[in-house]
DONU-523475 format. One record per residue: x, y, z of N, C-alpha, C, CB in turn; residue in three letters. Coordinates in steps of 0.001 Angstrom, whole numbers, plus 500000, padded with zeros to 6 digits. Glycine has a CB too. Example, Ala and Ser with C-alpha at 12.3 -4.5 7.8 and 13.67 -1.06 7.14 Angstrom:
BEGIN
513190494310507800512300495500507800513200496700507800511308495527509046Ala/512850497750507080513670498940507140512900500030507870514084499402505725Ser/
END
This chain:
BEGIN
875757198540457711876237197428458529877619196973458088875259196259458464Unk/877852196709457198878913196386456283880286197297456668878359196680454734Unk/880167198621456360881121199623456793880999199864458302880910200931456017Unk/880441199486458892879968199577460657881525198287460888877518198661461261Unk/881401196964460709881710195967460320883754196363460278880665195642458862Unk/883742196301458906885000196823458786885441198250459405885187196832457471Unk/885118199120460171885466199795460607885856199257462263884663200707460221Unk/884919198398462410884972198037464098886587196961464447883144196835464562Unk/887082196301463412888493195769463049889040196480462670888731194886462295Unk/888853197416462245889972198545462029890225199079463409889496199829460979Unk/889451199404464274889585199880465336890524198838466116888292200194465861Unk/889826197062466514890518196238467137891456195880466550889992195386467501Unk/892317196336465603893224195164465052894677195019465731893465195403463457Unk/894860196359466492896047196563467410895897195464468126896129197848468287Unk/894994194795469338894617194172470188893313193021469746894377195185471131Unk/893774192911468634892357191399468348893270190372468583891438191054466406Unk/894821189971468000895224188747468681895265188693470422896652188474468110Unk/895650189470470543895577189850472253894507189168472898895291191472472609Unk/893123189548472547892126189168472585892103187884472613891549189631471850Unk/891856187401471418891607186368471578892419185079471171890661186461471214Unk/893669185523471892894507184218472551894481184220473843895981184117472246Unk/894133185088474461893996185196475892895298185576476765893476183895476345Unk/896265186054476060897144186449476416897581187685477185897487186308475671Unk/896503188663477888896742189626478598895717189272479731896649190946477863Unk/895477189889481099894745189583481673893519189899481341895039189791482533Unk/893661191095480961891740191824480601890987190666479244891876194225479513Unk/891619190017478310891363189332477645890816188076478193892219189329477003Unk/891327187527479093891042186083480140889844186583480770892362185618481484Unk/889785187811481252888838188093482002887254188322480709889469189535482993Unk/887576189360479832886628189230478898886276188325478238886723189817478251Unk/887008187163478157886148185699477886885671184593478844886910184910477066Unk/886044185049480069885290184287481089884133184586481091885666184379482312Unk/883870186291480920882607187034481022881790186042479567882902189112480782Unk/882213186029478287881650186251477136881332184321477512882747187085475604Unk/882477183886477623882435182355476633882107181234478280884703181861475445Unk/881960181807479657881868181192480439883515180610480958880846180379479980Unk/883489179147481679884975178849481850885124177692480710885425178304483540Unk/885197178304479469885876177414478478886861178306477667884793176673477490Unk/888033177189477444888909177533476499888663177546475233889786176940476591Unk/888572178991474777888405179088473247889665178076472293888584180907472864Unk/890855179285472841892079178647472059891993176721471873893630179154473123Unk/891437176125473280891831174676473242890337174334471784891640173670475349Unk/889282174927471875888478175086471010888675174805469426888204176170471262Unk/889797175801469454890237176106467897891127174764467468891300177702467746Unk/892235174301468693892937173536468554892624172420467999893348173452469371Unk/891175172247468679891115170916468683890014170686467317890616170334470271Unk/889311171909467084888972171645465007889641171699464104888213172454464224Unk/891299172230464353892160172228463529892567170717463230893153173090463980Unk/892766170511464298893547168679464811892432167790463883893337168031467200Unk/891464168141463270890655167036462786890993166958461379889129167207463017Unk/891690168128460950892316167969459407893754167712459550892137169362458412Unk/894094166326458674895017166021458945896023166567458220894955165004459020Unk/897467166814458878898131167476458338898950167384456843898671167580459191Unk/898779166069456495898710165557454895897883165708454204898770164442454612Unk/896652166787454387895370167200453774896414167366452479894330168684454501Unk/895133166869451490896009167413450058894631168139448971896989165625449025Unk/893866168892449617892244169096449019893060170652449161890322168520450171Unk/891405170828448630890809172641449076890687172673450523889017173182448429Unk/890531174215451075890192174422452428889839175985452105891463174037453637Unk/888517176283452476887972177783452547888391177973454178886018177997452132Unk/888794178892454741889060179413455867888488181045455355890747179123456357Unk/886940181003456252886400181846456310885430182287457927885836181611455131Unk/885904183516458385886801184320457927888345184123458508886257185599458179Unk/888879184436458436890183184096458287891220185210459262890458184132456623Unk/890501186316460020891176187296460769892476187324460213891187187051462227Unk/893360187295461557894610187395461550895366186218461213894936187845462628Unk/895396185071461083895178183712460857896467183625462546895706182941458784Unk/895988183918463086896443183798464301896844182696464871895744184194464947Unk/895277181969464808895094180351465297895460179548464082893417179891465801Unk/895395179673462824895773178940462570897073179012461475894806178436462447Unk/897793179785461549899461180030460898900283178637461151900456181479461863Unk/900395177969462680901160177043462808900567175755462010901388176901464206Unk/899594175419461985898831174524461600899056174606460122897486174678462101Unk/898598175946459455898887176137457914900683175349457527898831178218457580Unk/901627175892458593902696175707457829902944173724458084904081176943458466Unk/902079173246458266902349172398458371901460171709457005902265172128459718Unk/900849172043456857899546171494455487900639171736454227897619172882455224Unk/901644171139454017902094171654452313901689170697451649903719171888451833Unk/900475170575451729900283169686450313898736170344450301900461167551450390Unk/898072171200450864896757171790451166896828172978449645896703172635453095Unk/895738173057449340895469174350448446894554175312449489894523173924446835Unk/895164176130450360893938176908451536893496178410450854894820177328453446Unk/892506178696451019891846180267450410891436180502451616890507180424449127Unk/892512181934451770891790182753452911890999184055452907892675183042453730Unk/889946184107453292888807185214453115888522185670454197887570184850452548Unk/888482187764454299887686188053455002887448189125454628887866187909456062Unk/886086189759455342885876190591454571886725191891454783884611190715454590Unk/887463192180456199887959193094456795889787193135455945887719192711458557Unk/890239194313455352891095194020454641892361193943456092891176195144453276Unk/891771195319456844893008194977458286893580193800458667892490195213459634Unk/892072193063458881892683191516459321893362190938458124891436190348459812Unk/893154190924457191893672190121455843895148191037455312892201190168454397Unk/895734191945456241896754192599455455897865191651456904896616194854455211Unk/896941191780458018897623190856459249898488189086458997896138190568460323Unk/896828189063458210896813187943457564898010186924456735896001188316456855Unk/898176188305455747899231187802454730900347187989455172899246188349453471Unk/900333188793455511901698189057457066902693187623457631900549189529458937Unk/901727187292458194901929186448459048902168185015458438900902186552459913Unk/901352184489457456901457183658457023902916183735455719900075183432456771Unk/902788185206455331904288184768455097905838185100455669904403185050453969Unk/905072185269456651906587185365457664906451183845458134906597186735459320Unk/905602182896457880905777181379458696906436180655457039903711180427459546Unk/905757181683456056906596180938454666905362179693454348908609180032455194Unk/904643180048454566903801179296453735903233179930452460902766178877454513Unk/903537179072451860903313179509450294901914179170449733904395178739449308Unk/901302177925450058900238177520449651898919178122450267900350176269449773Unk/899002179137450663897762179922451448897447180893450746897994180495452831Unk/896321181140449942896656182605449423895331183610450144896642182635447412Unk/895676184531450374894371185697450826893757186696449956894816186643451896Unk/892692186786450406891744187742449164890435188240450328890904186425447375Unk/890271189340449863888776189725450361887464189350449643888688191153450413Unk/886536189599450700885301189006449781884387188762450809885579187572448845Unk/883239188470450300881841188784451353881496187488451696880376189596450646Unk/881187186764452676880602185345452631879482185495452192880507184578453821Unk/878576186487452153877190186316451464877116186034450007876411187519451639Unk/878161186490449619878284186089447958880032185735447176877568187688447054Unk/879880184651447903881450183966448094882042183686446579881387182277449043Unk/882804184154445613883171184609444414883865183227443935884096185997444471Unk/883744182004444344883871180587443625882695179726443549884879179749444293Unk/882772178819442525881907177892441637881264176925442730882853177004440402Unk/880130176268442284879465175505443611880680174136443167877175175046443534Unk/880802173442444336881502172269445274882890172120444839880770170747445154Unk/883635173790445555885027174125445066885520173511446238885496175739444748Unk/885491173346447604886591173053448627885596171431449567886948174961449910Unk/886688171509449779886779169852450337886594170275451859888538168824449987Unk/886894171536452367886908171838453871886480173361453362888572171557454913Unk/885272173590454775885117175185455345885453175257456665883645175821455273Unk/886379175914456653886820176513458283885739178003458568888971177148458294Unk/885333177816459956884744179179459570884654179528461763882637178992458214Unk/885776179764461974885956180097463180885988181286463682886777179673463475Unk/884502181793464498884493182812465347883814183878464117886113183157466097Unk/883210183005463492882395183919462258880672184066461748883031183362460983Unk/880278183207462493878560183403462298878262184106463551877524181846462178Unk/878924184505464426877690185411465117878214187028464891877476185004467072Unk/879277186959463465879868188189463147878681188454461763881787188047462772Unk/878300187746461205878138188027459855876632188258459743878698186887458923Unk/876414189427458775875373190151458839874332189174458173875590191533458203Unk/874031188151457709873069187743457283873068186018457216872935188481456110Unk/873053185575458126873206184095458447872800183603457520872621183514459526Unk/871301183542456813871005182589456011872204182576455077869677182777455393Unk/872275183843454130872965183750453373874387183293453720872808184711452863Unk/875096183352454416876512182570455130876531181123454640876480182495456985Unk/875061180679455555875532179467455715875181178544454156874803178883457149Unk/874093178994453281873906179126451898874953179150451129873272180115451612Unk/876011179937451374877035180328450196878272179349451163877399182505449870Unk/878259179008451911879224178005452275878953176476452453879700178420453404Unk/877738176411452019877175175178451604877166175001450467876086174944451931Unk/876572176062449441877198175796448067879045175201447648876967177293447445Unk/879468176154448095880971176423447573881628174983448089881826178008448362Unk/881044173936449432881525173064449886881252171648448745880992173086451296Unk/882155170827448371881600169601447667880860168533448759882903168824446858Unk/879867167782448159879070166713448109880536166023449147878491166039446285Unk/880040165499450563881125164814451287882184165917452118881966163908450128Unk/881933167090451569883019168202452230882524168340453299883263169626451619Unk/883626168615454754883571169146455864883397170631456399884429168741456199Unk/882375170732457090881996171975458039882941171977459019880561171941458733Unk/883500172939459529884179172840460962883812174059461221885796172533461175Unk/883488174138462030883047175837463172883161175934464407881576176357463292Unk/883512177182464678882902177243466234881807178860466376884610177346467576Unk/881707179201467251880981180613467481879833180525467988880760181401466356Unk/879843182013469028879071182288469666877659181386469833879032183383469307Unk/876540181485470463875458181220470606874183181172471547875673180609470345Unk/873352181925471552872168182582472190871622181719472795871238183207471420Unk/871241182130474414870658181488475138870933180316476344870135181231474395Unk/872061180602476318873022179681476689873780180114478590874273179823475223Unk/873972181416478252874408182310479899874184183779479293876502182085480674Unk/873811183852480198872815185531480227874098186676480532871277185666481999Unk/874519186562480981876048187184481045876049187434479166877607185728481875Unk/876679186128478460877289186362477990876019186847476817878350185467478012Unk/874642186943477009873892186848476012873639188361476025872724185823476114Unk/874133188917477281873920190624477527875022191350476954873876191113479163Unk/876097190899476963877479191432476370877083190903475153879039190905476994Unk/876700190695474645876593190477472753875830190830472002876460189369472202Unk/874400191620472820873603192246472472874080193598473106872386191673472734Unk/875016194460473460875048195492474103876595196154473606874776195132475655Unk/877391195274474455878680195977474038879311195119472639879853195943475462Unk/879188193875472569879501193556470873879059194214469777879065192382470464Unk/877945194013470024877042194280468628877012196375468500874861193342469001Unk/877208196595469699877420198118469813878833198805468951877586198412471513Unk/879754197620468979881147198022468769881149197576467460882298197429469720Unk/880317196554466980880236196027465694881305194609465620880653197298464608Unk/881259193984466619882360193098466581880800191735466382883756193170468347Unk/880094191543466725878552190950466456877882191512465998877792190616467287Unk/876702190798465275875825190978464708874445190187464662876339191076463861Unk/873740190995465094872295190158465367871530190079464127871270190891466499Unk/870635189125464388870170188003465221871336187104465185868817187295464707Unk/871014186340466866872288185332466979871488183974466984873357185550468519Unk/872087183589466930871604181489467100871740181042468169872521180223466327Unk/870471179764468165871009179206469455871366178002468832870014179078470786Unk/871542176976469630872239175734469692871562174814468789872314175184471078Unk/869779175106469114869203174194467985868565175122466890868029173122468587Unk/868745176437467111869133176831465521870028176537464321869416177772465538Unk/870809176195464808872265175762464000871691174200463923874118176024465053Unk/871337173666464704870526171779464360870018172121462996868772171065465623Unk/869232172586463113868137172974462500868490173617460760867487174083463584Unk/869576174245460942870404174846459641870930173932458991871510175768459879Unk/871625173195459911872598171865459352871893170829459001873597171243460357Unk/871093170094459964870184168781459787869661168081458275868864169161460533Unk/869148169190457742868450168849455872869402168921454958867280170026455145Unk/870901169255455271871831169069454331872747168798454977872082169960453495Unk/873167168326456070874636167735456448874272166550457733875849169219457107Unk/875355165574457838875209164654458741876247165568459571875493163020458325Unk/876216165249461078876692166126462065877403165247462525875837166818462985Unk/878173165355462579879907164763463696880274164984464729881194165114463422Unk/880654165607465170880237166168466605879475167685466627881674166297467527Unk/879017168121468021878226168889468264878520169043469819876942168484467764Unk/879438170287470347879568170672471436878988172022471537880790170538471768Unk/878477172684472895878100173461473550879016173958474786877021173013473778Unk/879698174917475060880262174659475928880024176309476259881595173849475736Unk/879496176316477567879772177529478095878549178207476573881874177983478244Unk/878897179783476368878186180132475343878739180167473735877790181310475758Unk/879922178978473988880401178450472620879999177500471824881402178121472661Unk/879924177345470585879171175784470189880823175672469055876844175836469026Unk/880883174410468560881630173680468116880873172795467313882352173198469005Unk/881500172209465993880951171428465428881721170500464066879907172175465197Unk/881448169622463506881956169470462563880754168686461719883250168897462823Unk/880675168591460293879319168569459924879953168051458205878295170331460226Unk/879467167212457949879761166300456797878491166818455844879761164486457244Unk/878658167043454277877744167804453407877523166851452629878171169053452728Unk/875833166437452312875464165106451775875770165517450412873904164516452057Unk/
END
């Protein structure tokens, strides 16, 4: 699964920002199909916008792709300590790329598994983790090792996929995602993720939109 995984970004990495900024037509069209009529990008925007740009903490950004969505946002955090992780080195060679062609210095990238996330329990003050649990091969453990690594009061922010929601998009993610290795089953639904979060985090908001969920989630 793992090498299934990193091979399937090796394949997309020509066309993963493409993707998913929505910037070609077949891309607009493949997320109308996947995500219904919601804007991912306004999605991302608007969990970024909740850390303020005088953040002066930790921030796990996991996984961290191309840091596509969030490069502009990074160069604005200079007072942030951000760790970027993924497991795919393609995306993370994109990664470092990019972020230092914007010249941000305070970002650094590394690979590494979210199932067994290689820092001390209640290292970051923020987990970013956008467009990454319905990628990752073993949910419990995800959301386990990013609950550890988060401190007592630290913020969840997510978005991604979720089961049950439009049959469209619940057929493309069991068929051609998970075929290509860009998903990975079992997926969640809406009050699966309640249900994950609820016994260890107070919840902040909680959107559904189309077959996207959104969230932000405070760690007791």
């Amino acid at each position: 699964m793992a090498d299934r995984i990193k091979t399937s970004y090796r394949f997309s990495k020509s066309f993963y920002d493409d993707a998913l900024t929505r910037s070609k037509w077949w891309s607009r069209l493949y997320f109308k199909l996947l995500w219904g009529d919601v804007d991912d990008v306004e999605i991302a925007h608007r969990l970024l916008a909740s850390i303020p740009d005088d953040f002066n903490g930790t921030l796990l950004d996991v996984p961290v792709g191309t840091a596509v969505f969030t490069v502009e946002k990074y160069s604005r955090m200079k007072q942030a300590d951000i760790t970027c992780l993924d497991y795919s080195l393609d995306m993370l060679e994109q990664a470092k790329s990019r972020l230092g062609e914007a010249k941000v210095s305070n970002a650094k990238t590394m690979q590494g598994d979210v199932g067994a996330l290689p820092f001390e329990d209640n290292t970051f003050d923020i987990a970013l983790c956008m467009n990454g649990f319905h990628v990752f091969p073993d949910k419990d453990k995800a959301h386990a090792e990013i609950r550890r690594v988060l401190k007592p009061g630290g913020k969840l922010l997510a978005c991604h996929y979720i089961a049950g929601e439009m049959k469209t998009a619940d057929w493309l993610a069991k068929t051609v995602m998970t075929r290509m290795g860009w998903f990975t089953p079992p997926f969640d639904t809406a009050d699966d993720i309640k249900h994950r979060l609820e016994p260890y985090y107070d919840i902040i908001d909680f959107h559904v939109e189309g077959a996207m969920l959104s969230y932000h989630a405070t760690k007791r």
